[in-house]
N, C-alpha and C positions, 0 to 999 in steps of 0.2 A: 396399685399404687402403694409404693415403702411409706408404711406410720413412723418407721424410725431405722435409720442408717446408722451403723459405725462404721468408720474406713478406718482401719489399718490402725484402732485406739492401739495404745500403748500408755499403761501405767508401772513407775519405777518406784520402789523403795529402797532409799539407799545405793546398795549395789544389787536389788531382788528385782527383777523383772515379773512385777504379780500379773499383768495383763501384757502379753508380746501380739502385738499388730493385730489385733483381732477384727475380721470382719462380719458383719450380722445384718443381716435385713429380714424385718418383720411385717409384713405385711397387713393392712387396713386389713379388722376381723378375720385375724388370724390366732390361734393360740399356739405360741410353741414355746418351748422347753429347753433350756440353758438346765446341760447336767455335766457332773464329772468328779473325780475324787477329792475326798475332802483337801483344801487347801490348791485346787484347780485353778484360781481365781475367779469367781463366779460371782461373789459377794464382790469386789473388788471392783469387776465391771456394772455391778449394777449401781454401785456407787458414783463411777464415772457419769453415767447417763443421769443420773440426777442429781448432778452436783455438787453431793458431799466432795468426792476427788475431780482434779484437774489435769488431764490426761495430758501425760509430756510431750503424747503426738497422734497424730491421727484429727478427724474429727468425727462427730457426731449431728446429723443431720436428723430432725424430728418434726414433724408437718411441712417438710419442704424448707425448714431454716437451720441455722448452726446453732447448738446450743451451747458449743465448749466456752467457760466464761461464764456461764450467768451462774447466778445462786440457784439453792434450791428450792427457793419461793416465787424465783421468776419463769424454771422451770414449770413449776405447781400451776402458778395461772395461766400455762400454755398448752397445759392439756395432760399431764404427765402425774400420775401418782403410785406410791407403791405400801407394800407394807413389811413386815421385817421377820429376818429368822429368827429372834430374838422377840417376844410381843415388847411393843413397848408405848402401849393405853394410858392414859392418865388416872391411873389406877385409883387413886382418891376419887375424883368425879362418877358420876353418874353413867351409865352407857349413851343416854341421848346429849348427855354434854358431851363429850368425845367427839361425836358426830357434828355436835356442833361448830367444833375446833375445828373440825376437817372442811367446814364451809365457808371460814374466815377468810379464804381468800377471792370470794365470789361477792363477798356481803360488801354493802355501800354505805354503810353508816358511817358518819366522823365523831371523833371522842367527844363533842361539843353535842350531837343528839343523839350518844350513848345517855347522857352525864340531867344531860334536859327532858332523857326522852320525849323527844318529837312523836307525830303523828308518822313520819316517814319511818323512823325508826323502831317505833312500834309495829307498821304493819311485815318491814322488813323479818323484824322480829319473829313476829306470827308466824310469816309463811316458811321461816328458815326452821322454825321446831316442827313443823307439820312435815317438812320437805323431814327431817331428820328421823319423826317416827316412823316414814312410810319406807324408808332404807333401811331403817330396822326389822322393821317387817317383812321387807325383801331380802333379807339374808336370814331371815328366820329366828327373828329375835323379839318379834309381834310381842307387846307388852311386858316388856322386860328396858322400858329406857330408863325407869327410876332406879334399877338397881345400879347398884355401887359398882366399877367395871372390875375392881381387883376381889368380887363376891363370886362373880361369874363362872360356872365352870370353864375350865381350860375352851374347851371344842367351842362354847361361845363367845369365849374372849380372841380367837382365832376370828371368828364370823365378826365381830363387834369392829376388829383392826380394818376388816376388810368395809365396813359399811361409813366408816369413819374416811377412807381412803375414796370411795364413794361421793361423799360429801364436796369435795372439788371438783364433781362431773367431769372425768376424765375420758380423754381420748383411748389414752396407752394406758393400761394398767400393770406392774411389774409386782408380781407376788413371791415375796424368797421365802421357800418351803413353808405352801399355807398349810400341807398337811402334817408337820411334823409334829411327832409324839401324839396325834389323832387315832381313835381307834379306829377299827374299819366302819363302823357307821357313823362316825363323824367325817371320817374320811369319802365315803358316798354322799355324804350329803355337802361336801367342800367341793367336791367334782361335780356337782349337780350345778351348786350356784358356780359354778367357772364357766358351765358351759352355758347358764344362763345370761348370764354378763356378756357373753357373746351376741347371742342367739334376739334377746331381746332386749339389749341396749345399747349395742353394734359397737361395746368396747374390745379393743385388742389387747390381747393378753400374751406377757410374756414370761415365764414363771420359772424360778427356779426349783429344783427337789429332787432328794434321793430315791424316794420311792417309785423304783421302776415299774410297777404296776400302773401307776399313775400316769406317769409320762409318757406311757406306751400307747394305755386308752385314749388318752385326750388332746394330744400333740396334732396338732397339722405340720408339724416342723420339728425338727428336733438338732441341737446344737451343741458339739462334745469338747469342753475344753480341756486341758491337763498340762499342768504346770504353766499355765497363763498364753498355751498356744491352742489356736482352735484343729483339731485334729480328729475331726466329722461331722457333716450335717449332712439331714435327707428329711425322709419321712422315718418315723420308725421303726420298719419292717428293713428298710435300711441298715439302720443304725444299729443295731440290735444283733447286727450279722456281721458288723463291721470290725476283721481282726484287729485291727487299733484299738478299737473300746472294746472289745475284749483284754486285748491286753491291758490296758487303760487301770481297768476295773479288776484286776491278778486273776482271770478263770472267768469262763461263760457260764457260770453260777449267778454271778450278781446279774449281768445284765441280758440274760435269755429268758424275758418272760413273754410268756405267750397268750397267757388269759389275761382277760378286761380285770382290769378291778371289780 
């Protein structure tokens, strides 16, 4: 069963065609991989699917409904979250505040027993910071929610976005390049919890990134766009062989990799 369809999206800028008819289906606990040269449109389409952009055509089908049209908080509480190639934490706050932002759209409290704190409000309370350390935990940041999020080294301020994006108990989860500027052991350990998210919490993951090592190991799908058209998917032994993204990518340098990460 498709967690999320696009038919035939199309996004315009101006006179720039950044996304032309693109079609994608990702399948319930699946993880694949939207990759392709800088300025592909890749960022572009993930924006489509959650709302920030408004595709001039095509649509977007996600748990069996249309989503083109809604915001990206109506999105959020349908199952859909992501995190950015750019971090972008509430870097003043706390790590377990963050995560707590990422739960706001789950949480039932009205400003009237924020303001009075109720009994309902309090226990909501309670179990929304426990719910929040134990995701910190799970992406491996076990005892670090007091810290400040912009203290954080980099590799855990990458994990933090990811536990915070967590926090909306998502379906679908869209990650644009969680391992960039990651070392290799941060990068093992960003590939560890991906396939965890999978494996033991039966999210689907759809991810963008350039590092081919990555996308290679970890992909059940893999998806080539360039210059806002799609122009190959398979699995990656596929892909990887494929004279387009060869070309794609100027020389089977870039994208002929053959070991795991």
């Amino acid at each position: 069963m498709a967690m999320i369809e696009a038919r035939q999206v199309t996004k315009v800028f101006g006179g720039l065609v950044a996304v032309n008819s693109v079609d994608l289906v990702v399948e319930e606990r699946m993880i694949a991989s939207l990759i392709g040269p800088n300025g592909a449109g890749k960022t572009t389409f993930f924006n489509c699917l959650t709302g920030l952009y408004r595709p001039e055509g095509g649509d977007i089908v996600f748990d069996g409904q249309s989503i083109v049209g809604l915001r990206p908080d109506q999105i959020i509480a349908r199952g859909m979250a992501r995190t950015y190639q750019n971090i972008r934490l509430f870097g003043s706050m706390t790590a377990i505040e963050n995560v707590l932002v990422g739960q706001h759209v789950r949480l039932r409290s009205t400003p009237l027993g924020a303001i009075f704190q109720t009994p309902a409000t309090r226990r909501e309370e309670k179990k929304a910071e426990q719910k929040a350390r134990e995701l910190l935990a799970f992406v491996g940041l076990a005892g670090k929610g007091d810290m400040i999020a912009k203290n954080l080294p980099y590799g855990d301020q990458r994990l933090l976005e990811v536990a915070r994006a967590l926090g909306s108990d998502p379906k679908l989860l869209l990650l644009d390049e969680p391992a960039a500027g990651m070392n290799p052991r941060e990068t093992d350990a960003m590939l560890h919890l991906i396939n965890r998210l999978r494996d033991e919490l039966g999210i689907t993951i759809l991810l963008i990134e350039h590092d081919m090592k990555v996308v290679m190991s970890i992909s059940d799908r893999v998806t080539v766009l360039d210059y806002g058209k799609k122009i190959a998917e398979g699995r990656p032994e596929q892909v990887r062989t494929d004279p387009s993204v060869i070309e794609a990518y100027l020389g089977a340098g870039v994208i002929d990799v053959h070991a795991p990460a």
